[in-house]
C-alpha positions as CSV (number, residue, x, y, z in Angstrom):
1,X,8.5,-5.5,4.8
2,X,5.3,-6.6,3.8
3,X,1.6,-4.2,3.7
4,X,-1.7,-5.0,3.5
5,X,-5.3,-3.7,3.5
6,X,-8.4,-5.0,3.0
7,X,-11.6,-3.2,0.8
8,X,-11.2,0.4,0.0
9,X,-7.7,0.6,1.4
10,X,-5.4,2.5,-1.2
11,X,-2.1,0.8,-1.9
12,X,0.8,2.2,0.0
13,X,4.5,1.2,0.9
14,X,5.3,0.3,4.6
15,X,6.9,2.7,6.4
16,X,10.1,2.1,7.6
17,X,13.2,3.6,9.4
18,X,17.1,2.5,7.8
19,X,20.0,2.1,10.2
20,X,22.2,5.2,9.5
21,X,25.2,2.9,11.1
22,X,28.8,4.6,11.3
23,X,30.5,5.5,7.9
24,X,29.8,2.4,6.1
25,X,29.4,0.0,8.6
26,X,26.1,-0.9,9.8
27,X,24.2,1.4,7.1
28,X,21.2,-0.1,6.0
29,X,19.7,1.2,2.3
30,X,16.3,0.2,0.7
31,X,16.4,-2.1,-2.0
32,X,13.8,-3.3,-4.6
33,X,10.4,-2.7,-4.2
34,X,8.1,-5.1,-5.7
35,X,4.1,-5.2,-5.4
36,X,1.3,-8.0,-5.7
37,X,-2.4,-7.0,-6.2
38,X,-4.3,-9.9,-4.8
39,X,-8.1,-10.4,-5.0
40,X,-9.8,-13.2,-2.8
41,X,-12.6,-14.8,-4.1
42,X,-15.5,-16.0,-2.2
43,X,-17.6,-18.7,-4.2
44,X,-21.4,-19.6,-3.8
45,X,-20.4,-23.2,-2.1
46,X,-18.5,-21.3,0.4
47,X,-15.2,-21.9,-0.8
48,X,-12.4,-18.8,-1.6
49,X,-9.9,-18.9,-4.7
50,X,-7.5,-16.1,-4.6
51,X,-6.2,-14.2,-7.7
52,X,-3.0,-12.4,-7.5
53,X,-1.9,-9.2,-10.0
54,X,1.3,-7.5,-10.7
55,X,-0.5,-4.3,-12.4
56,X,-2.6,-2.3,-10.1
57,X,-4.7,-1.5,-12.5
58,X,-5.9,-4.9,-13.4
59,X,-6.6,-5.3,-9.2
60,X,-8.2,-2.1,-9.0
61,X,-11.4,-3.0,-11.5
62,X,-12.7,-5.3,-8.7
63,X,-14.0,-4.2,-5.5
64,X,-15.7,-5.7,-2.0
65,X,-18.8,-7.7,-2.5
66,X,-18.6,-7.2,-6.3
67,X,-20.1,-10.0,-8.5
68,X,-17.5,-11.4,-10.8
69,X,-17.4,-14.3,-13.4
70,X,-14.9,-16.6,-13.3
71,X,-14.1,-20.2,-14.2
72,X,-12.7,-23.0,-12.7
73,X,-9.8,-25.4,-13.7
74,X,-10.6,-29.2,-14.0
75,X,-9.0,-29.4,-10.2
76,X,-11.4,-27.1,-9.1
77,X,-9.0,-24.1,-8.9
78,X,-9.4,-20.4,-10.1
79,X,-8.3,-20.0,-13.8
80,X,-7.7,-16.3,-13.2
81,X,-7.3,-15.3,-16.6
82,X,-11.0,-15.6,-16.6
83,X,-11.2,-13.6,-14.3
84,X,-13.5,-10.3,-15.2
85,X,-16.4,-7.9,-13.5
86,X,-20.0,-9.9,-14.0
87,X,-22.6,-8.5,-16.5
């Protein structure tokens, strides 16, 4: 199961229903839960880079229409470890 937002949205699981199934056939449980910040870029040329984070709290420094630094590999893609709020 996969959830997304875009802006302001506050992370939040999907919802979801498990099969109760009979005994132990058929009985669906939850498993691992695993989460991905992601932050897309858009660049004065036009072009969009995309900068994913496990830890919500680096994510949640950056919001829509925010100006950020960031710099560039030599193939043109984001080096997001450079990643940071501008000023």
């Amino acid at each position: 199961m996969t959830a997304s937002g875009t802006g302001d949205d506050p992370p939040a699981w999907p919802t979801y229903t498990l099969a109760l199934g009979t005994g132990t056939l058929g009985r669906e449980r939850a498993g691992a839960q695993r989460e991905q910040y992601t932050v897309v870029l858009r660049l004065e040329d036009g072009d969009e880079q995309t900068c994913r984070f496990d830890d919500e709290a680096d994510w949640a420094q950056y919001r829509a229409g925010m100006a950020v630094s960031l710099k560039l590999d030599i193939t043109g893609d984001a080096d997001c470890a450079t990643l940071k709020p501008a000023g």
